[in-house]
C-alpha positions in Angstrom: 105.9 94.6 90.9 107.6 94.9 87.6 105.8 94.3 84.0 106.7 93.6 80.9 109.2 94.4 79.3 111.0 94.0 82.7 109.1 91.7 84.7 109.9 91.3 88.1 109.5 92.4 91.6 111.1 94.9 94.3 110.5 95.0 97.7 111.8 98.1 99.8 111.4 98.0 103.4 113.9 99.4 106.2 116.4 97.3 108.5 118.6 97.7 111.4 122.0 98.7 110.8 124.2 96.7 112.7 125.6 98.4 115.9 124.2 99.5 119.2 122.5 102.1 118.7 119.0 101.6 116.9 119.2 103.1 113.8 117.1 101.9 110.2 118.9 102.1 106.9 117.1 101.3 103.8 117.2 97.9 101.8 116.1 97.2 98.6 115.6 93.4 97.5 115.2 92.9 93.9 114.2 90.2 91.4 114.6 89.9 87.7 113.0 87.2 85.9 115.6 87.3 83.0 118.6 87.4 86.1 117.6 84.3 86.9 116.3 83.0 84.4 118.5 84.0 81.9 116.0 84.2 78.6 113.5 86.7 77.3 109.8 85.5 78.5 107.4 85.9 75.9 105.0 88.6 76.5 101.7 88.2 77.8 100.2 88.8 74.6 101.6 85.9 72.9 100.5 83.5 75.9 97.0 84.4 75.5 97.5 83.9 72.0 98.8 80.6 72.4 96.2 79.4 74.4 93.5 80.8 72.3 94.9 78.4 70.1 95.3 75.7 71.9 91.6 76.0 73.5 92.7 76.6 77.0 90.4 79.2 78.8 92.4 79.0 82.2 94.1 82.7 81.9 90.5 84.0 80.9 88.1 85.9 82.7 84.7 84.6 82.3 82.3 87.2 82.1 80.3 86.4 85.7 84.1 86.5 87.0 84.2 90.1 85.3 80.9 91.4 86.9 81.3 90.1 90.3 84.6 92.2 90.5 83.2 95.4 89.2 80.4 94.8 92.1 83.4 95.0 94.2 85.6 98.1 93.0 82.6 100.0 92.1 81.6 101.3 95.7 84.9 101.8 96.4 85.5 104.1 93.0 82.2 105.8 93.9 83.5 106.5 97.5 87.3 107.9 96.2 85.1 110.5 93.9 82.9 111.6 96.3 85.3 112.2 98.8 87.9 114.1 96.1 84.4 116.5 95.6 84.4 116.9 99.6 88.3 117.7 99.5 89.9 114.4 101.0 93.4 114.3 101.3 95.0 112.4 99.5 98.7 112.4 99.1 101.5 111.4 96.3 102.9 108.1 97.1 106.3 110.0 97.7 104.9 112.1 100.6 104.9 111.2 104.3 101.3 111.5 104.5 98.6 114.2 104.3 98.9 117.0 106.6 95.9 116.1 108.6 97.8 113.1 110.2 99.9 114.8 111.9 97.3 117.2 112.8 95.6 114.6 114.3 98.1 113.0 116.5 99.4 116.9 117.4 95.6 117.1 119.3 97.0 114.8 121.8 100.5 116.2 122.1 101.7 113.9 119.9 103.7 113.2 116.7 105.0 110.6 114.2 108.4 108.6 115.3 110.3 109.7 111.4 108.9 113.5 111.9 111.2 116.2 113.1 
C-alpha cells in the first residue's frame, strides 16, 4: 500500500507463464489513485481538518477505541523484544527466510521448492 503523496496500492504475486512446462514469472498489478482518477487528493491532513470543522468525528479514534488496540499490540510488542533478547531470527523482508527454515525442513531430508 501506497501513502501520500502517492497513494495507491501494488500487489506482486507470481503466475504461470503460458506454455507447457510449469514455470512462474513475476507480475506486478498496480494502482494509482491520480491514474484513475486523474486529480490530486487532498491530503489526509486537510480531511481531518475539514471534518474538525464540520463536527464530524467518524475518521476519529475515540480514546476507549485507542486503549482497546494497545491491549492488543502490546503482548505482541512485548513478545518480538523478548524474543530479539533470546536471539530470534528474524529476517529482512528481501531475504528468503531465516536460515533455521531450511534447517528445519533439511532434519527430514527435505528442502524448500524455490531453493537450489
Amino acid at each position: 500500500m501506497h501513502i501520500q503523496p502517492d497513494e495507491g496500492i501494488t500487489l506482486h504475486f507470481g503466475a504461470k507463464i503460458p506454455g507447457p512446462i510449469v514455470k512462474m514469472g513475476p507480475v506486478d498489478m498496480d494502482f494509482n489513485y491520480v491514474d484513475h482518477f486523474g486529480e490530486q487528493i487532498s491530503t489526509g491532513y486537510e480531511r481531518l481538518l475539514f471534518d474538525c470543522m464540520l463536527g464530524d468525528a467518524t475518521l476519529f479514534q475515540r480514546a476507549d477505541m485507542v486503549e482497546a488496540s494497545w491491549a492488543v499490540v502490546s503482548p505482541i510488542l512485548e513478545r518480538w523484544a523478548e524474543a530479539n533478547r533470546m536471539n530470534f531470527p528474524i529476517t529482512r523482508r528481501e531475504a528468503g527466510g531465516p536460515l533455521e527454515a531450511d534447517e528445519l525442513l533439511s532434519r527430514d531430508g527435505r528442502k524448500w521448492k524455490n531453493s537450489h
